[in-house]
TIZA-986050 format. One record per atom (N, C-alpha, C, O): residue in one letter; x, y, z. Coordinates in steps of 0.001 Angstrom, whole numbers, plus 500000, padded with zeros to 6 digits. Each point is the difference from the previous one (the first is absolute). Layout:
<pakols>
AXYZ/...
</pakols>
This chain:
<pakols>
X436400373368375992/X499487499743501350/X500050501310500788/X501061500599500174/X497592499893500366/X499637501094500642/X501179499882501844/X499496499915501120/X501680500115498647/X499824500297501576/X500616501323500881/X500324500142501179/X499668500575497866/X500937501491500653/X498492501075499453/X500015500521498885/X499111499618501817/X498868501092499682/X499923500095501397/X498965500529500407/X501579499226500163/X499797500730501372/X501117501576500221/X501207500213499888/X497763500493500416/X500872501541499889/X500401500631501440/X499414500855500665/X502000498305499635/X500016500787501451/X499303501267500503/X499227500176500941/X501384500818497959/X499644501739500334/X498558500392499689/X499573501148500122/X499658497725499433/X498717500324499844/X499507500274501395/X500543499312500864/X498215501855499689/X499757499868501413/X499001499253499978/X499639499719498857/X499501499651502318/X499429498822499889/X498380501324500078/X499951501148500440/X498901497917498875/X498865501022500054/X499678500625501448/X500612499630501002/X498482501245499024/X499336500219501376/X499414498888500448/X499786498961499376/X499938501327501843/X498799498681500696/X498662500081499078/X499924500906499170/X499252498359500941/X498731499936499439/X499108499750500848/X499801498830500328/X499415502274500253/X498917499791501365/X499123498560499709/X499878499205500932/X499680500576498096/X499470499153499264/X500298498520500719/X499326499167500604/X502035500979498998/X500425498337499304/X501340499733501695/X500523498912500243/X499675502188500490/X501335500184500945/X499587500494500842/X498903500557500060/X501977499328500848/X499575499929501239/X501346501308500614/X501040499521500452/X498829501859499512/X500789500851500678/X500500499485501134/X499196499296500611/X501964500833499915/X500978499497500558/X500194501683500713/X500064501021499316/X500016498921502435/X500504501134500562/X501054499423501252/X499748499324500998/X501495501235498502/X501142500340501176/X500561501088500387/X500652500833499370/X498944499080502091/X500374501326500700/X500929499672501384/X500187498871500454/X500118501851499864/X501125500012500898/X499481499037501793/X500370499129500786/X498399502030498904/X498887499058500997/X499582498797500166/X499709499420501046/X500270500191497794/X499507498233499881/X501196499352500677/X499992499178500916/X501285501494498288/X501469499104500654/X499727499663501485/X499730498954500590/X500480502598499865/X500291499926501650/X498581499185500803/X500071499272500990/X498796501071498320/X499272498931500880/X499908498641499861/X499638499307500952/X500658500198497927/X499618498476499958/X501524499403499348/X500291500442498889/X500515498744501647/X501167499612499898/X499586499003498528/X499074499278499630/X502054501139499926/X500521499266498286/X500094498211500280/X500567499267500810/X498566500573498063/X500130498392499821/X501253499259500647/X499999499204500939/X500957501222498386/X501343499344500016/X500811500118501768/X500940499338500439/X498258501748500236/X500232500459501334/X499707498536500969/X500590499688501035/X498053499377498099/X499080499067501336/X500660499584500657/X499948500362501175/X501101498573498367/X501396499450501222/X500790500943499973/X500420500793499158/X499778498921502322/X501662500476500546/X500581499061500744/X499458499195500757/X501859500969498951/X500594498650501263/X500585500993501384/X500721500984500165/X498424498017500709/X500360500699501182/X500879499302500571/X500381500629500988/X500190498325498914/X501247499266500215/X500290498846499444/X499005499330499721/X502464500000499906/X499767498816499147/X498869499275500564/X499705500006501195/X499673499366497878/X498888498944499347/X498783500257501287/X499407499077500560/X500407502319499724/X498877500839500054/X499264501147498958/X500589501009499610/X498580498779500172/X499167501143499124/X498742500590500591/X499272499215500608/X500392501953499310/X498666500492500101/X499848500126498691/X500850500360499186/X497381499150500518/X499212499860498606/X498882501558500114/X498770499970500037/X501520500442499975/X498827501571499631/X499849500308501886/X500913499822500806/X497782500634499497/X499800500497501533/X499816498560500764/X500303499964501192/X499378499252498386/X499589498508500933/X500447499246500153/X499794499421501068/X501227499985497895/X500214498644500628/X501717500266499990/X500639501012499713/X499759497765500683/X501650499687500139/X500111498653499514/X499302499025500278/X502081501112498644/X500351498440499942/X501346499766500301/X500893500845499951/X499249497697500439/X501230499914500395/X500292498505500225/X499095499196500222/X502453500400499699/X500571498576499991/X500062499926501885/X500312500824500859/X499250497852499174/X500182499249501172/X501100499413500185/X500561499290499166/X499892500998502107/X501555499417500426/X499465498345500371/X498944499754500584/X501886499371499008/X499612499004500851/X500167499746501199/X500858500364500805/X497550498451499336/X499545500606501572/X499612500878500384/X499548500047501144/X500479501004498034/X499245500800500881/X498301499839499913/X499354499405499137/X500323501077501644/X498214499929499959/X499178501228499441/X500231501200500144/X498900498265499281/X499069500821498981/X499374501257501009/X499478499877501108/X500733501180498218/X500103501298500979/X497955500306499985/X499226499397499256/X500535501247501367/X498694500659500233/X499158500599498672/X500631501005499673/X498468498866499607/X499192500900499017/X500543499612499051/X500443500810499186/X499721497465500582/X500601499818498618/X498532499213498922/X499035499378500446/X501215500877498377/X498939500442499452/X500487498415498829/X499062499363499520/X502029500306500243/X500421498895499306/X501008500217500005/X500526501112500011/X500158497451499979/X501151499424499914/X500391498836498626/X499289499219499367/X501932501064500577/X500611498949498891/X501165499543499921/X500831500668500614/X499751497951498570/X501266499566500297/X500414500015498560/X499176499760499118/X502181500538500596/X500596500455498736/X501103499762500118/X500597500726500795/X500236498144498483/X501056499133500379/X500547499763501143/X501221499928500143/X497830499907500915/X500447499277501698/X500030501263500769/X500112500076501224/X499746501192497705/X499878500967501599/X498331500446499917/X499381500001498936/X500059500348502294/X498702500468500669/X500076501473499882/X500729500693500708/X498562499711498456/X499280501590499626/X498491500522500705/X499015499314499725/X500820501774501090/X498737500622500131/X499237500826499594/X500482500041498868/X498646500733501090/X499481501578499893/X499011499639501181/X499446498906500113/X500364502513501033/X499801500424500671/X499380501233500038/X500599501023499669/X498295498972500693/X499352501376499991/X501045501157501297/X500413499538501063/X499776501649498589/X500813500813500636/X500279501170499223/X500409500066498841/X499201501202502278/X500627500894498879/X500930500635500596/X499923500339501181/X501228499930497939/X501130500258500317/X500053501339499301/X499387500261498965/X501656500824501912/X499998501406499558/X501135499642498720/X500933499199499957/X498372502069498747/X500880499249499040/X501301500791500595/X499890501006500702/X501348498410498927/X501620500540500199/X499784501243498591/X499265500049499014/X502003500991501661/X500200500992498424/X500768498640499388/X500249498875500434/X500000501893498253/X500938499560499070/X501117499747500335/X500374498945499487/X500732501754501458/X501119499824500245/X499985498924501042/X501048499354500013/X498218500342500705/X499443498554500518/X499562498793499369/X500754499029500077/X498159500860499311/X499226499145499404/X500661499575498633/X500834500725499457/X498805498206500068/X500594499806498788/X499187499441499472/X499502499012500540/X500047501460498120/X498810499623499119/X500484498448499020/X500910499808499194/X497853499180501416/X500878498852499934/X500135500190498040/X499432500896499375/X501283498223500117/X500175500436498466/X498434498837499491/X499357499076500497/X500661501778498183/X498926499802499442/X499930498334499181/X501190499819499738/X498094499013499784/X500489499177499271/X499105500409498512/X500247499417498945/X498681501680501169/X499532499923498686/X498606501468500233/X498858500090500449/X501981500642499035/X498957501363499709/X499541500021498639/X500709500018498994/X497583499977501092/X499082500244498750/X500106501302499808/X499357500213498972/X501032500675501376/X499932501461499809/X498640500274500322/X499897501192499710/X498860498379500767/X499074500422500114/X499595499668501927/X498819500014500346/X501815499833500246/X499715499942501504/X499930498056500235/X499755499437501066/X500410500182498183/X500170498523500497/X501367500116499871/X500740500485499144/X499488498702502387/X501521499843499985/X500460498295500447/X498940499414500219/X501832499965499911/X500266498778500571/X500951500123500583/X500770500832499520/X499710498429501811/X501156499926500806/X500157498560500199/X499052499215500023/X502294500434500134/X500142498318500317/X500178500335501681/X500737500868500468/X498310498126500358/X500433499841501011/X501211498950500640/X500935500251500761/X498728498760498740/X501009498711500141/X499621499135498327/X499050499963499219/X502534499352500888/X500088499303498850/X498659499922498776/X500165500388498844/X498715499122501597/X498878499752499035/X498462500489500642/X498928499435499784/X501308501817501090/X498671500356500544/X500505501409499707/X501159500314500274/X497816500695499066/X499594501135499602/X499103501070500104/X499030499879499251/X500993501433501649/X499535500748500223/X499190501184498827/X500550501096499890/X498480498700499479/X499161500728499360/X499278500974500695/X499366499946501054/X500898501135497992/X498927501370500680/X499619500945498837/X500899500446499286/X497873499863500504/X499436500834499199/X499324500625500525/X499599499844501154/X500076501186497931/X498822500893500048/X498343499616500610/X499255499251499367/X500377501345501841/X498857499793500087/X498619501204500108/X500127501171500355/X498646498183499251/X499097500857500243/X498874499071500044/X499776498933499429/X499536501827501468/X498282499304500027/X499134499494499366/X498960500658499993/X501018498142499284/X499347499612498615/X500647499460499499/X499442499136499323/X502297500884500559/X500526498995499478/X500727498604499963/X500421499367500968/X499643500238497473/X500181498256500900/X501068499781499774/X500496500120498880/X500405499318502651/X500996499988500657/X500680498734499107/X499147499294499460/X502269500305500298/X500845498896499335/X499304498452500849/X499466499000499519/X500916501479502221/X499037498887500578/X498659499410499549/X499568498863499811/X500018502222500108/X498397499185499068/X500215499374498801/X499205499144499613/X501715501147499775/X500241500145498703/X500380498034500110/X499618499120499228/X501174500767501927/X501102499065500041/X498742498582500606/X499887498846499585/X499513501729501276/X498703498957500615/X499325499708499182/X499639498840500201/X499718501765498455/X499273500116498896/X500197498594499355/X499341498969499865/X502478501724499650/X500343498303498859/X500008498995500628/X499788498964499369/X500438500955501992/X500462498828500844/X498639499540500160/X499955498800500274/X498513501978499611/X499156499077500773/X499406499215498327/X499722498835499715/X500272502557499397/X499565499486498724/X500981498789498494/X499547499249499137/X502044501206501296/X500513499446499037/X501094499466500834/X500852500801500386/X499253497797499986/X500689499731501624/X501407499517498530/X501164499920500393/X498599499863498360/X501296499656499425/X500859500883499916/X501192499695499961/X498382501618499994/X500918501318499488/X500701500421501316/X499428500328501039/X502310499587498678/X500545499734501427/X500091501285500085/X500293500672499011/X499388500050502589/X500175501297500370/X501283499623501478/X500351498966500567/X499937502215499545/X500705500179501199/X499320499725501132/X498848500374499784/X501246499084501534/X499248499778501123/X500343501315500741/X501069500549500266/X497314499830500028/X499671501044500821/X500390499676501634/X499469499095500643/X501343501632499773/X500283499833501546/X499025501018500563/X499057499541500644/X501006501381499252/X499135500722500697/X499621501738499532/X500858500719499488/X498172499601500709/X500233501838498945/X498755500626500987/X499048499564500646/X501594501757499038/X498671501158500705/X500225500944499403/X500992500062499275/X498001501113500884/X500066501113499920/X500122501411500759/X499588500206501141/X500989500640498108/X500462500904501203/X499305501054499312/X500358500297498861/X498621500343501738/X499061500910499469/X501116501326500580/X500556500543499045/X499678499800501760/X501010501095500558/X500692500740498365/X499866501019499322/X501102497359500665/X501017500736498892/X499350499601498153/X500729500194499027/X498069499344500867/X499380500020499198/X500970498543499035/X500312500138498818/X499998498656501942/X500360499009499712/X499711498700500031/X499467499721501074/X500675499182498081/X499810498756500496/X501158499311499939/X500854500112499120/X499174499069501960/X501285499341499648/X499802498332500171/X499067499555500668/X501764499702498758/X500204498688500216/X500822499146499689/X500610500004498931/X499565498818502317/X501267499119500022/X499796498504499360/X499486499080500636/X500886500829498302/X500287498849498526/X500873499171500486/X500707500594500814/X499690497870499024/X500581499504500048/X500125499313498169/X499044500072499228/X502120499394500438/X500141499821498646/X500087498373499969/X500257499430501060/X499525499752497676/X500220498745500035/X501807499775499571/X500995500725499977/X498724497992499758/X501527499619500248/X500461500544498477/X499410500552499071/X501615499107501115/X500774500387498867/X500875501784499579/X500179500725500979/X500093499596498197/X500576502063499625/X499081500073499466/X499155499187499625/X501006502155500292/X499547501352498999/X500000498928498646/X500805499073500090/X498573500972498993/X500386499681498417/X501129500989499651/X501024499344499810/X499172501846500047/X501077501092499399/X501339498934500672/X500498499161499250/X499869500943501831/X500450499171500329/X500325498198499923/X501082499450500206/X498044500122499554/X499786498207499180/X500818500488498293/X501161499662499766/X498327500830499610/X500321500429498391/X501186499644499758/X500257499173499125/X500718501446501674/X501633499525498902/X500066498151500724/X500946499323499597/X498311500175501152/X500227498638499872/X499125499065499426/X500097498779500119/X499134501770499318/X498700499938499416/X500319499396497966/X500353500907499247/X499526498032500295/X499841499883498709/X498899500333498973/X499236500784500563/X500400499002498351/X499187501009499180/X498875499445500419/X499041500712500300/X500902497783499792/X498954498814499993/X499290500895501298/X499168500907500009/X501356498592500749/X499671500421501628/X499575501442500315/X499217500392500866/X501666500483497993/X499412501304500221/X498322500105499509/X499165500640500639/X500565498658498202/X498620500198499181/X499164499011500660/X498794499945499758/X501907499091501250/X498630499605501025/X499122500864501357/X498960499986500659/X502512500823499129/X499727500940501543/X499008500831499114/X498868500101500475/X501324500417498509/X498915500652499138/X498360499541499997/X498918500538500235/X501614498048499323/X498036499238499938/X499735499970501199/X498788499915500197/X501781500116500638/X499515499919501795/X499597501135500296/X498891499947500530/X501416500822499391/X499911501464500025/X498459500880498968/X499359501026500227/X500580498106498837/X498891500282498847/X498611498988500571/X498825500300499791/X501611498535500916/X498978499383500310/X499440500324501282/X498874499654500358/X502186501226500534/X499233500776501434/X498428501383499175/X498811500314500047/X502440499945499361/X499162500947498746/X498030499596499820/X498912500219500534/X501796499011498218/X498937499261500213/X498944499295500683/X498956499687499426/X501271500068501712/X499003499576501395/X499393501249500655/X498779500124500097/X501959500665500286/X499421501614500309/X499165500243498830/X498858499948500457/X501062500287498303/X498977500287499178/X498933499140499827/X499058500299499266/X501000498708501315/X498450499492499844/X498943501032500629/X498848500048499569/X501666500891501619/X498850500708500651/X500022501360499136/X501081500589500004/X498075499874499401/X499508500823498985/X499027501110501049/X499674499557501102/X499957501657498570/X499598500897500315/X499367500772498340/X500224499351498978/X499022501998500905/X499373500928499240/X500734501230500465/X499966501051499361/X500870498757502057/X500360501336500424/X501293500073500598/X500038499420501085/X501551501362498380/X500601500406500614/X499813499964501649/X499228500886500366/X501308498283500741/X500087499759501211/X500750499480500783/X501078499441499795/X498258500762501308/X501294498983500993/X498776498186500129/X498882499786499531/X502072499286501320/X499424499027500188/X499160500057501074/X499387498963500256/X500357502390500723/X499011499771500364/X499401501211500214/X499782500616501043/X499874499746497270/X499037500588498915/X499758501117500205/X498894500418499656/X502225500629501095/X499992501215499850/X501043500508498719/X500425499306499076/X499852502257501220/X500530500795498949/X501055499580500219/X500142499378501053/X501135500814497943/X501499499938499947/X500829501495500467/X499471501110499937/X501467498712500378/X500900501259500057/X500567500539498891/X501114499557499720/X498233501629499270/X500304500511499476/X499080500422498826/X498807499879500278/X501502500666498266/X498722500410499538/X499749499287498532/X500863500153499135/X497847498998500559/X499593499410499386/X498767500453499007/X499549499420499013/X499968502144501758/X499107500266498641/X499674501312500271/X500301500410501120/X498994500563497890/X499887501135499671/X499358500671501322/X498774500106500010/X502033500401501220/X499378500711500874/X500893500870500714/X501025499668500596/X498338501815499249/X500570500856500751/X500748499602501550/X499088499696500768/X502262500212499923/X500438499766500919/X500790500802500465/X500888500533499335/X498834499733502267/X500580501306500876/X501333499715500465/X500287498836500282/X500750502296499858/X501438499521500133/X499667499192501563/X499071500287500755/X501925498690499451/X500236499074501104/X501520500398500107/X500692500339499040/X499684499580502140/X501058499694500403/X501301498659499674/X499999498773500091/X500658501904499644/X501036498777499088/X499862498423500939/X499789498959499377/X500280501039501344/X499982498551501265/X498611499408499828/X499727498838500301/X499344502116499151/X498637499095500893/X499595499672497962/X499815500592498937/X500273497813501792/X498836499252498750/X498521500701499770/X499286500461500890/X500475499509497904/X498784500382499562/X499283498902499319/X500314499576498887/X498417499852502050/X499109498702499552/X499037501127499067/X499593501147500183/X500297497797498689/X498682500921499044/X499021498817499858/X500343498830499834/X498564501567500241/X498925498799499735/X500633498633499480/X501108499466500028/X497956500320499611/X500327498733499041/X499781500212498072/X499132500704499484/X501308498950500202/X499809500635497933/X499325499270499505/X500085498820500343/X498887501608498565/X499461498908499375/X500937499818498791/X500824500815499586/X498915498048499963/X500765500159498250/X499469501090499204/X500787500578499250/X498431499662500778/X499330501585498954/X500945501061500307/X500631500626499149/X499451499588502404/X501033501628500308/X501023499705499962/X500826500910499924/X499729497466500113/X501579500211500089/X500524500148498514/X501100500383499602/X497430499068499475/X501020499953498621/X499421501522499477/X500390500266498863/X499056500405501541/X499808501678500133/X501208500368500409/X500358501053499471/X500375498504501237/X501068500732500918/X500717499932499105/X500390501042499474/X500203497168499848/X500997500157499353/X500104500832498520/X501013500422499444/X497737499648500174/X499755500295498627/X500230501712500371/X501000500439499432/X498540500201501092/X500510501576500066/X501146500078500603/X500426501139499807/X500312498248500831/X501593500019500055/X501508499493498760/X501142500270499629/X497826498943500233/X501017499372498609/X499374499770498835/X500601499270499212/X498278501186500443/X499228499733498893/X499445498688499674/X499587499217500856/X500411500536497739/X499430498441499603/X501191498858500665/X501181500327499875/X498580498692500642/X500596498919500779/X499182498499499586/X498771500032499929/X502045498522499777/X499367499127499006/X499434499574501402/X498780500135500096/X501856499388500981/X499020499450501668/X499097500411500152/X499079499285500396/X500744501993499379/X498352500642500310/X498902499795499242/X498859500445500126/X501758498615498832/X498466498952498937/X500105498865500446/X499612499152499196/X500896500299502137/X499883498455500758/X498633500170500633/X499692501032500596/X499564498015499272/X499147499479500429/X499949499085501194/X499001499650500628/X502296500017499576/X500101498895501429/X499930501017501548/X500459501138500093/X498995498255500774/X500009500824501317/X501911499966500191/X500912499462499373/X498987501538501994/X500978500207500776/X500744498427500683/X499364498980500264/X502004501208499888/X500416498374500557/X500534500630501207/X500336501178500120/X499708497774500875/X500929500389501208/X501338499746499626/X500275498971499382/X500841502105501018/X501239499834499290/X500843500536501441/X499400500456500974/X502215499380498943/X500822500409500361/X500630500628499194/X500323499606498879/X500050502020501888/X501117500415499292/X501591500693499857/X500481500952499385/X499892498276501299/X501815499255500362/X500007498681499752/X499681499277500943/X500488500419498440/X500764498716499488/X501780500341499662/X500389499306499060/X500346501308501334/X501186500238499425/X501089498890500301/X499247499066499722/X501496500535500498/X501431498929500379/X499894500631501619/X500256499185500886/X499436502003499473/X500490499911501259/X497800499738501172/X499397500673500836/X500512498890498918/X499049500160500344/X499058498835500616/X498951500084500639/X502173498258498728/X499234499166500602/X501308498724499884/X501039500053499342/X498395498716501654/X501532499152500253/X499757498618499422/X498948499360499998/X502450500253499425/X499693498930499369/X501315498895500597/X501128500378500319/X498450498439499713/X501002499053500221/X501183499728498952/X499645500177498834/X501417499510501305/X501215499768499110/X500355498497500736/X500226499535501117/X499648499991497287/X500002498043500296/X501839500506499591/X500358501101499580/X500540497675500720/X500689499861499935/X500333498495498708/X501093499644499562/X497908499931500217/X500005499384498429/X499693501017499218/X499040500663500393/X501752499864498070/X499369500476499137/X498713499795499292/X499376500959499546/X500132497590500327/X499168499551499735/X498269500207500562/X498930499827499416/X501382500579501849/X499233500100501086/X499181501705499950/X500602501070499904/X497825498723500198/X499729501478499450/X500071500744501595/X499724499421501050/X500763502140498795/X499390500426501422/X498946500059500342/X499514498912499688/X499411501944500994/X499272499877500791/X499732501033500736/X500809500257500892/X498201500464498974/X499450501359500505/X499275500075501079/X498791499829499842/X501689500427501462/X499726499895500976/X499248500931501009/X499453499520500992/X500528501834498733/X499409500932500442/X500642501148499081/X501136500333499664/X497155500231500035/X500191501189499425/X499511501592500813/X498870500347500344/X502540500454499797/X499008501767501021/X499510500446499286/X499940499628498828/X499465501479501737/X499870501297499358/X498318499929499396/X499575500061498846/X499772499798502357/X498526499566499895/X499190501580499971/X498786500010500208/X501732500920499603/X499612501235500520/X499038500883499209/X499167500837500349/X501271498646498352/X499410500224498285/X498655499013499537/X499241500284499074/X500669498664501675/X498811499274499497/X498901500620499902/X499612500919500723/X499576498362497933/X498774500938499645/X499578499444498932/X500522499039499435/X498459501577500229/X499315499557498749/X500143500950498659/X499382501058499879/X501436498461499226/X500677501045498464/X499541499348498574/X499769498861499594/X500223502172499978/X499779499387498412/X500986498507499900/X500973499705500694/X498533499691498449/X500821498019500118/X501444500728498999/X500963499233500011/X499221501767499369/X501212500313499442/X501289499885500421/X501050499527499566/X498539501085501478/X501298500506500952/X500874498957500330/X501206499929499761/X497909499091500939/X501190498554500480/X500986500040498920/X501117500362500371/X498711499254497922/X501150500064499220/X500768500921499608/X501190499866499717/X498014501365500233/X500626501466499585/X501026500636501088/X501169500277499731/X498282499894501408/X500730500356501320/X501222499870499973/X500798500897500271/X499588497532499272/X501531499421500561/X500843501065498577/X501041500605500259/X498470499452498650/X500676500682499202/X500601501201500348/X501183500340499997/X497652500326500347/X499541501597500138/X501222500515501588/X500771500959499957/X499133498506500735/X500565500382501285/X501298499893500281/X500460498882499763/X500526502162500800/X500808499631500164/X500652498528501189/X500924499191499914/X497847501131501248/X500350499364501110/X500042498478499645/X500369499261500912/X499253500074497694/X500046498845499945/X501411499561499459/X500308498831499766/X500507502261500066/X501780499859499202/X500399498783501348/X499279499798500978/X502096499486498720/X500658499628500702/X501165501118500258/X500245500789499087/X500582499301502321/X500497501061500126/X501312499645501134/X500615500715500790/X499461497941498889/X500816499086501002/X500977499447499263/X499592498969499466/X502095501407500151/X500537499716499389/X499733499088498189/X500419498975499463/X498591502241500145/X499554499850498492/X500450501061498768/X499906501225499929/X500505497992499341/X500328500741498706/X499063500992499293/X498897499486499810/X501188501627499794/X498831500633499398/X499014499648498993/X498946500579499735/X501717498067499588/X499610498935498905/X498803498876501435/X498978499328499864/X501747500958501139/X499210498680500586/X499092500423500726/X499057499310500387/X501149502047499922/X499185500607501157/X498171499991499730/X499242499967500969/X500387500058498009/X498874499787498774/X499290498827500186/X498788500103500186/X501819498603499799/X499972498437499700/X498643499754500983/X498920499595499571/X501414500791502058/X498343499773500347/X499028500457499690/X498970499358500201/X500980501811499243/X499140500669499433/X499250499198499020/X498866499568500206/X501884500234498611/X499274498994499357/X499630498930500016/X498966499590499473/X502021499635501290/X499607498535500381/X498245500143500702/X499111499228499638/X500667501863501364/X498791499497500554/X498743500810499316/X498829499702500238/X501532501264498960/X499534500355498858/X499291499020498913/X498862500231499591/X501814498791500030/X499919499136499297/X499407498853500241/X499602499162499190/X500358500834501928/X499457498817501018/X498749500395500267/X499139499123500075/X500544502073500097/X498954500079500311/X498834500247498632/X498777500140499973/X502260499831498993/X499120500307498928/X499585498548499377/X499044499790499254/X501920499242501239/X499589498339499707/X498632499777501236/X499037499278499739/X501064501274501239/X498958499491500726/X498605500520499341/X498953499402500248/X501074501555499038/X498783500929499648/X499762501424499844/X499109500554499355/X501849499964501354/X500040501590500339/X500288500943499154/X501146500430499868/X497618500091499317/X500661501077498897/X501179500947500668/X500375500221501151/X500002500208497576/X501673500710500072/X499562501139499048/X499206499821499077/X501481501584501275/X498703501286499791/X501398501288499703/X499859501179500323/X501112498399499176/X501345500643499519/X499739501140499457/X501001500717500028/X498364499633499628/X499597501039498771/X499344500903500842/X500326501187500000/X498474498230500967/X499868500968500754/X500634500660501012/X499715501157500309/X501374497998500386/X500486500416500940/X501004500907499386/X500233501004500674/X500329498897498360/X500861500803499575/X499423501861499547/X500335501165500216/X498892498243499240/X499313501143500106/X499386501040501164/X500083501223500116/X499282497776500669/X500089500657501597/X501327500729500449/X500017501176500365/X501097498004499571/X501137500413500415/X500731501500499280/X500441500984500593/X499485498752497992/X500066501330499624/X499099501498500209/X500507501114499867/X498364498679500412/X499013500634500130/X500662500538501353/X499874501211500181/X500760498116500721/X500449500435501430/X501418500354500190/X500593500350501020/X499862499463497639/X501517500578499841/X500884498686501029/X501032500389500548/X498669498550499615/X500249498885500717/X501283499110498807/X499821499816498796/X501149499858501843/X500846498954498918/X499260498564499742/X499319499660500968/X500674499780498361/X499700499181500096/X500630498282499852/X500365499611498891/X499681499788501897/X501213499806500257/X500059498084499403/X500872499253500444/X498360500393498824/X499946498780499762/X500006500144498103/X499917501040499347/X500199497646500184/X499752499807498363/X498989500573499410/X498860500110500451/X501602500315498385/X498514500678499148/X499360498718499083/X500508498968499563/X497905501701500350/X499435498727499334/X500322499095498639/X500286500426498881/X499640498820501359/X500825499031498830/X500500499342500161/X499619498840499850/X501847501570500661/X500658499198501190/X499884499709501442/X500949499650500703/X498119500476499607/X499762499921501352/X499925498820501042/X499873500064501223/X500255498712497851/X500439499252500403/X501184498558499665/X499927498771499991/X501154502320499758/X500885499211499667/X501161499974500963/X500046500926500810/X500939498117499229/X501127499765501106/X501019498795499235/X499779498790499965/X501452501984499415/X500894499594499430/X500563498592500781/X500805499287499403/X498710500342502013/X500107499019500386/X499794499076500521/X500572499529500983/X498627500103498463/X498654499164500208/X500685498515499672/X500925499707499242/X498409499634501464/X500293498691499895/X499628499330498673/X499098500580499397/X501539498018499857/X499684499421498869/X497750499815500487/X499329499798501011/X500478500382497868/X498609499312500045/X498934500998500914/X498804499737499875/X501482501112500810/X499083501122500792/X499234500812498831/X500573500896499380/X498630498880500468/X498411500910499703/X499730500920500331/X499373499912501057/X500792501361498500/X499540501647500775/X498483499886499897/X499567499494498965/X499649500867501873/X498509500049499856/X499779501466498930/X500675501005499773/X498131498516499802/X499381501548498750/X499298500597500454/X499528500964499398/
</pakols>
C-alpha cells in the first residue's frame, strides 16, 4: 500500500501561467485593505463591528430596537441586531479580534454570533456568485435539501467582501453528534447526506459554473492568467467540457473521468462532520436526522465524480472531535460509500495520481480497499 510517496523536501513545481493563477503579496496590499480575519472586532461585550458598515449586537431586555437596524433575531430568549454604522476601527491593543469558529484558509471565514446564528464572510468581486445566491438557489429549486436560514447578507465593495448572517437548524454539529452516535445511525446520516447529493445532481450543465451561470473562482482550463492580488477572487468564464478535460489532461496526463460522457452535476463541496447539523434521538433505535447543511459557498456544476471521490481525497472531511486516528477516516468512507450506492462513480486511481503529481498526501484508502470498515454492522453491503 502506496502511502509514504509524499516527499516533504521535494520543492513544490513553479506556478504554471497556463493552468495558475500568480498570487502577489506586498506590503501595500496589507496596509490598505484589512485581513479577512481583521472583519470583527469587539467593541464591547456582545458588541461587534462587521467590516466598515454594519454593527452587531445583543439587546438588553427592554430595551428598544436602536436606529438603522437592518435585522434582528432571537437565539435562546435573548434579542440580537446588526445595524448599519460605521465605527472607527480600535488599534489592536483596544479591539479584540472576535475568535474565529472556522478558517478555510482561503478568505472565507465564519464567526458564531449567538448560540446557533453565524457570521460568514468571503471574498468578493464583481461577477461573482455570492453563498446567498447560492443558499436562495436550493431553497427555491430543491425546498428538501435543508440549508441554513438566511437572515440577512450584503456586500461591501470598499473592503472587497460579502458577508452573511445564517441561522442553523435544530440539533449539533455532526463531529460533535458522532461519539453518541451508533454505527446504524451513523450510515443513515450517510444515506441522508448521499440523497441531498443526489437531488442537487439532477440539475446537469456542459459547463463548469456557478448556478447563476457564470465563471467559478479559480482555474479550470488552459489560459494564460495575470498575477492578482492574494485577497481578490478571480471569476474565469465559464469551461466547456473540451477545455476543462484539456486542462486536466496537460496537468496530470491520461485521467479515466475525462472518457465520461455524462454532463456536469450541481454538487457541494464540504460535506465534512463539521459542516452540517443533525438531531440526536435519545432511543438508539431511532435514526437521526439532518437538519441543515453550511457552507454553500462552493456550489457549482463538476464532473459527477467528485461527490464520491472528494470525501476520500480531502482532508476537511476527517473527524477531528475527540477521534482516534483509526476513527478519524470512518466519515470519509461511510459517505464515500453512500454515495457510491446512490450512483456516483468513485475515481481513486485518479485522484491519487493527481495528488502525487502535486506532491499532495493523500490521505484516504488505496484502491481495492477502499471501501472497507472493520466495523460494520452484521448484514451491511458495501456498494461496488
Amino acid at each position: 500500500m502506496d502511502f509514504n510517496y509524499y516527499d516533504p523536501h521535494r520543492q513544490a513545481p513553479p506556478p504554471d501561467p497556463l493552468v495558475e493563477i500568480p498570487r502577489l503579496l506586498t506590503s501595500l496590499d496589507i496596509a490598505l485593505v484589512p485581513q479577512p480575519f481583521e472583519t470583527i472586532i469587539l467593541l464591547a461585550p456582545d458588541r461587534w463591528s462587521i467590516g466598515p458598515m454594519m454593527i452587531a449586537e445583543k439587546l438588553k431586555h427592554g430595551m428598544e430596537t436602536p436606529p438603522g437596524v437592518v435585522c434582528t433575531w432571537v437565539d435562546q430568549e435573548e434579542k440580537y441586531c446588526i445595524r448599519k454604522g460605521k465605527t472607527p476601527r480600535p488599534k489592536n491593543e483596544v479591539g479584540e479580534y472576535l475568535p474565529l469558529k472556522r478558517d478555510s484558509g482561503r478568505g472565507y471565514l465564519v464567526w458564531q454570533l449567538s448560540p446557533n446564528v453565524f457570521c460568514k464572510v468571503d471574498l468578493w468581486v464583481e461577477g461573482i456568485t455570492t453563498e446567498a445566491a447560492n443558499i436562495r438557489f436550493v431553497n427555491t429549486h430543491f425546498p428538501s435539501v435543508p440549508t441554513e436560514e438566511l437572515i440577512y447578507d450584503w456586500v461591501d465593495a470598499e473592503w472587497n467582501r460579502c458577508t452573511h448572517i445564517t441561522k442553523t437548524g435544530p440539533g449539533v454539529f455532526y463531529d460533535h453528534a458522532w461519539p453518541n452516535l451508533n454505527m446504524k445511525q451513523r450510515l443513515s446520516v450517510a444515506d441522508q447526506v448521499a440523497e441531498h447529493c443526489t437531488t442537487l445532481a439532477t440539475m446537469t450543465s456542459d459547463y463548469i459554473q456557478s448556478v447563476q451561470g457564470t465563471g467559478l473562482s479559480g482555474a479550470y482550463c488552459i489560459r494564460k492568467r495575470e498575477p492578482a492580488s492574494y485577497w481578490d477572487p478571480v471569476v474565469e468564464p465559464r469551461v466547456s467540457r473540451e477545455d476543462f478535460f484539456k486542462f486536466q489532461t496537460r496537468k496530470y496526463g491520461d485521467l479515466n473521468f475525462t472518457k465520461s460522457k455524462e454532463p456536469f452535476v450541481l454538487q457541494i463541496g464540504g460535506l465534512g462532520p463539521d459542516a452540517f447539523r443533525v438531531t440526536v434521538p435519545s432511543d438508539t433505535d431511532e435514526m437521526p436526522k439532518v437538519t441543515s447543511i453550511m457552507n454553500w459557498f462552493d456550489l457549482g456544476y463538476f464532473p459527477k465524480y467528485r461527490v464520491a471521490t472528494l470525501p476520500r481525497e480531502w482532508p476537511r472531511y476527517a473527524l477531528n472531535v475527540g477521534a482516534s486516528l483509526s476513527e478519524s477516516n470512518e466519515w470519509k468512507w461511510m459517505l464515500s460509500n453512500a454515495c457510491v450506492k446512490a450512483g456516483f462513480p468513485l475515481e481513486l486511481k485518479d485522484a491519487k495520481k493527481r495528488d502525487k503529481l502535486s506532491n499532495w498526501y493523500f490521505h484516504t484508502i488505496p484502491p481495492g480497499e477502499e471501501l472497507c470498515c472493520e466495523r460494520l454492522p452484521p448484514g451491511y453491503t458495501l456498494g461496488e
